[in-house]
C-alpha positions in Angstrom: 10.0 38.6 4.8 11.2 37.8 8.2 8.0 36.8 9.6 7.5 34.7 6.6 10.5 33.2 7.2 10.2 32.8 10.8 6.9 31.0 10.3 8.3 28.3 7.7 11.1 27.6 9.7 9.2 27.7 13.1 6.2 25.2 14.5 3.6 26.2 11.8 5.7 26.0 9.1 6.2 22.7 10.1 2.6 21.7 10.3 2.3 23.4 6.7 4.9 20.4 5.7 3.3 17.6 7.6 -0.3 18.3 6.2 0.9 19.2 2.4 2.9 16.0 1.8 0.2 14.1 3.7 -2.4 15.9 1.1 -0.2 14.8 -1.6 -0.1 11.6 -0.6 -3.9 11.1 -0.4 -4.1 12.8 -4.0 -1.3 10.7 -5.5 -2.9 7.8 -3.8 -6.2 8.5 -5.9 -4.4 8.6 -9.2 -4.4 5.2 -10.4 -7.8 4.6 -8.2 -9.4 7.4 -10.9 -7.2 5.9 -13.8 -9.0 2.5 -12.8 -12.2 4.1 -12.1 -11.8 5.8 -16.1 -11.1 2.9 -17.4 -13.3 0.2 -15.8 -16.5 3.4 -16.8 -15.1 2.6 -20.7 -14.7 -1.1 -20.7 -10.9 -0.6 -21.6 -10.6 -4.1 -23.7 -7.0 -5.0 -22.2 -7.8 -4.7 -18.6 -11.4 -6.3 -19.4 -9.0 -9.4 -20.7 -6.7 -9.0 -17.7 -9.5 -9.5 -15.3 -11.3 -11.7 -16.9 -8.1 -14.4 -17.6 -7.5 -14.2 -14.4 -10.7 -15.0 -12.8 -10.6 -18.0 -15.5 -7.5 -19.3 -13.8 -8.7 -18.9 -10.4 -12.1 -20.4 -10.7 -10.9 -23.6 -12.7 -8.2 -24.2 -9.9 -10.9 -23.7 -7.2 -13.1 -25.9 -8.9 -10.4 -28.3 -9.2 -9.4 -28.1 -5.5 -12.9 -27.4 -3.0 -10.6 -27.3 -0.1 -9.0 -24.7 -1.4 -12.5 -23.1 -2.2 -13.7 -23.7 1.3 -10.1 -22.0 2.9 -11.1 -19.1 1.0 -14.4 -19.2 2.2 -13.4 -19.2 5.6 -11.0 -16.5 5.2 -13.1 -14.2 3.5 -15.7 -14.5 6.2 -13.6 -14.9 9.2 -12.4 -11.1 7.8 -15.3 -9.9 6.7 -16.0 -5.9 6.6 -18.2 -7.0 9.7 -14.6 -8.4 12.0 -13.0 -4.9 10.8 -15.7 -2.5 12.7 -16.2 -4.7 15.6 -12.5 -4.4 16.1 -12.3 -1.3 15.4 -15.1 0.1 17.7 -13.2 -2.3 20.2 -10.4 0.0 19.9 -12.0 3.0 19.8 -13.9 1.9 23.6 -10.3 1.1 24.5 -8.9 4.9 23.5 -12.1 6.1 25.2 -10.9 4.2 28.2 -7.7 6.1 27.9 -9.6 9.7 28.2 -8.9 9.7 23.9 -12.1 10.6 23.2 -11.1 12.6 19.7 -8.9 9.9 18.6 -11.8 7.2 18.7 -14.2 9.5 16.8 -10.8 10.0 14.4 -11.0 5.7 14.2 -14.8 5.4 13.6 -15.2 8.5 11.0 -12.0 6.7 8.6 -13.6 3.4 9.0 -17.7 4.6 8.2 -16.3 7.4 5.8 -14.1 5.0 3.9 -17.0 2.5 3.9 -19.1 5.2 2.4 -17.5 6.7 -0.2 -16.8 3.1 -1.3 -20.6 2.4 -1.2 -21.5 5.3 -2.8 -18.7 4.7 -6.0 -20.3 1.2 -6.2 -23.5 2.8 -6.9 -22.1 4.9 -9.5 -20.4 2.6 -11.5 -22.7 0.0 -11.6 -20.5 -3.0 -12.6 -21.0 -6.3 -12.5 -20.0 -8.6 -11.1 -17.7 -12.0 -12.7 -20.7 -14.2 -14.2 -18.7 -17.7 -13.9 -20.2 -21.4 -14.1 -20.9 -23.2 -12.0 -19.6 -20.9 -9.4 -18.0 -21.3 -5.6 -19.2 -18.4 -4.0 -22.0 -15.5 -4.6 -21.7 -12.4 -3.5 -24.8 -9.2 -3.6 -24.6 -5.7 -5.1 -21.7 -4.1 -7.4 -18.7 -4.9 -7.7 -16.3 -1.8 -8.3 -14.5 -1.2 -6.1 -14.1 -4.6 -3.3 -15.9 -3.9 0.1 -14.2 -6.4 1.5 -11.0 -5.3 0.5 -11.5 -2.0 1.3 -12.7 -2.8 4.4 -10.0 -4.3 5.2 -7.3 -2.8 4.5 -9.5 0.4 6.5 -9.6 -2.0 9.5 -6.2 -2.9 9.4 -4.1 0.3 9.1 -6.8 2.0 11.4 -5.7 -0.7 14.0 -2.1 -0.2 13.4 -2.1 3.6 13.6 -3.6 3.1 17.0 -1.3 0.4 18.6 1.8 1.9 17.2 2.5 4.5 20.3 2.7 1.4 22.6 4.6 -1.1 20.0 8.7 -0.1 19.8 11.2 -1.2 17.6 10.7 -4.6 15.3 7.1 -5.0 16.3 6.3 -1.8 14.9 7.5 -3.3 11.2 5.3 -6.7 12.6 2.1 -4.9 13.1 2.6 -3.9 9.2 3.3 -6.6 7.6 0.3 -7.8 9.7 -1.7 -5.7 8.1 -0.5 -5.8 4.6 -1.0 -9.6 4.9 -4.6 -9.3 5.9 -5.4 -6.9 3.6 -4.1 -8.3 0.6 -5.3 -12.3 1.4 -8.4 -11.0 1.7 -8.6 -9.3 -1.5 -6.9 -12.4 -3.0 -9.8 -14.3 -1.5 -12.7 -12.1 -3.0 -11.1 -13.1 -6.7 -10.5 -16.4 -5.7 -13.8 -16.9 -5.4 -15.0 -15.7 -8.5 -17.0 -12.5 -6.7 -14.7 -9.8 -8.0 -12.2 -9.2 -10.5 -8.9 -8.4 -9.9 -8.9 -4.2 -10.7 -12.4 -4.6 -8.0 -9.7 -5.2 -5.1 -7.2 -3.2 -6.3 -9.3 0.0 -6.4 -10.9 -1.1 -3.3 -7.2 -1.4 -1.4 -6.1 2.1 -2.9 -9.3 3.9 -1.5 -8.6 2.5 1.8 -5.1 3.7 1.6 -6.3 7.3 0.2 -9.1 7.8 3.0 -6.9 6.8 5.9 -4.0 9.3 4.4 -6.6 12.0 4.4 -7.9 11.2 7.9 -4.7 11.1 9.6 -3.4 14.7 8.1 -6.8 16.5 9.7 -6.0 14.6 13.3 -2.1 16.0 12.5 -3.6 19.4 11.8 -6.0 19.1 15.3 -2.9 17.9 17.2 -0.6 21.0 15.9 -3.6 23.2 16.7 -3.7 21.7 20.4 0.0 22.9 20.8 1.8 19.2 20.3 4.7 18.3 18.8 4.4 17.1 15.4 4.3 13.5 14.2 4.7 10.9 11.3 2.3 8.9 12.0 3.1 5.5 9.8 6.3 5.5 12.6 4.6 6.6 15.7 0.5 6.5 15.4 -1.6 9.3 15.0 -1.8 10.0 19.0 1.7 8.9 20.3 0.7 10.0 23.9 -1.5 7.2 24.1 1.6 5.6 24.8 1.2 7.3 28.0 -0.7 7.0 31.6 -3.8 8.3 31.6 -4.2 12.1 32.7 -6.7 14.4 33.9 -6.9 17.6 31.8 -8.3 18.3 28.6 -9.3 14.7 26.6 -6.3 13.6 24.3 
């Protein structure tokens, strides 16, 4: 009983903490993904009506207004899933740089994972895409859930879980409302143009939230087993030492 005791008060115990409510998270994250997933599979008649008024709205307003159309356009390619790994292999070269060679291969597996597992539901659910006239935009492939949206919102906490250690104070609260912003415009933009529906971007920015929660408890776990001090990472990054001067020694 004592050494029980010891051990949830102590270090481990700690870790035990971190990496349970971060589980939690991931899994609490995927329930209304798999409630949308559910009811997307069985054509749930109000959320069918949902989406499809609202795509209705949209595409008569951007029919009404091609500068808006073209804005969206531009947005939805300027962040495209394409901008999100270049920057994101940027940063990764950059933590490399740093002698961080575990934290980029942390970066690139919750960006290609997440892109993966979004691909492969895609596949499995097999839905269509909004069939609108005289459409604004055309997109390829299936359309639950968003891979721009997804991608996005992948890109975009990844990025701010890596620049937090050197950001302090209000910047810190910048860099995510940054990233909120991007990632919900371009979800907005993908059902402003009439290429997904509105429960496609949802699912797709839940995912992304669930697959970088999971990724960032197994770096927590590597750091405890490495002997650091524990972290929250939304507040500090997953690798606050990067905050640091380079040093020799074991890569960070």
């Amino acid at each position: 009983m004592t050494e029980m005791r010891r051990w949830l008060l102590g270090p481990d115990g700690a870790l035990g903490a971190r990496l349970t409510a971060a589980t939690l998270a991931a899994a609490i994250l995927m329930v209304p993904f798999m409630l949308l997933l559910v009811l997307v599979k069985s054509a749930f008649t109000p959320l069918n009506r949902f989406d499809q008024g609202v795509a209705a709205d949209l595409h008569s307003y951007a029919l009404s207004n091609p500068g808006f159309a073209r804005a969206m356009e531009f947005i939805t390619n300027a962040l495209a899933p394409e901008t999100w790994r270049v920057l994101v292999g940027a940063a990764a070269v950059y933590t490399l740089l740093r002698g961080a060679p575990r934290l980029a291969i942390w970066a690139i597996t919750t960006v290609a994972a997440g892109g993966l597992i979004g691909l492969a539901v895609k596949i499995a659910v097999e839905r269509a895409r909004p069939m609108l006239p005289d459409p604004v935009s055309w997109a390829p492939g299936w359309s639950f859930p968003s891979g721009h949206a997804l991608n996005a919102a992948l890109g975009a906490v990844t990025l701010v879980l890596l620049l937090l250690p050197v950001l302090h104070g209000v910047w810190r609260a910048v860099a995510w409302t940054l990233a909120a912003l991007a990632s919900v415009t371009v979800a907005f933009t993908r059902v402003a143009l009439g290429v997904h529906w509105v429960s496609d971007v949802v699912a797709g920015l839940i995912l992304a939230l669930a697959v970088v929660a999971a990724t960032a408890a197994g770096f927590e776990a590597w750091r405890r087993r490495m002997g650091r001090r524990p972290v929250e990472p939304y507040i500090e990054g997953v690798e606050p030492e990067m905050a640091a001067p380079k040093a020799t020694g074991e890569p960070r």
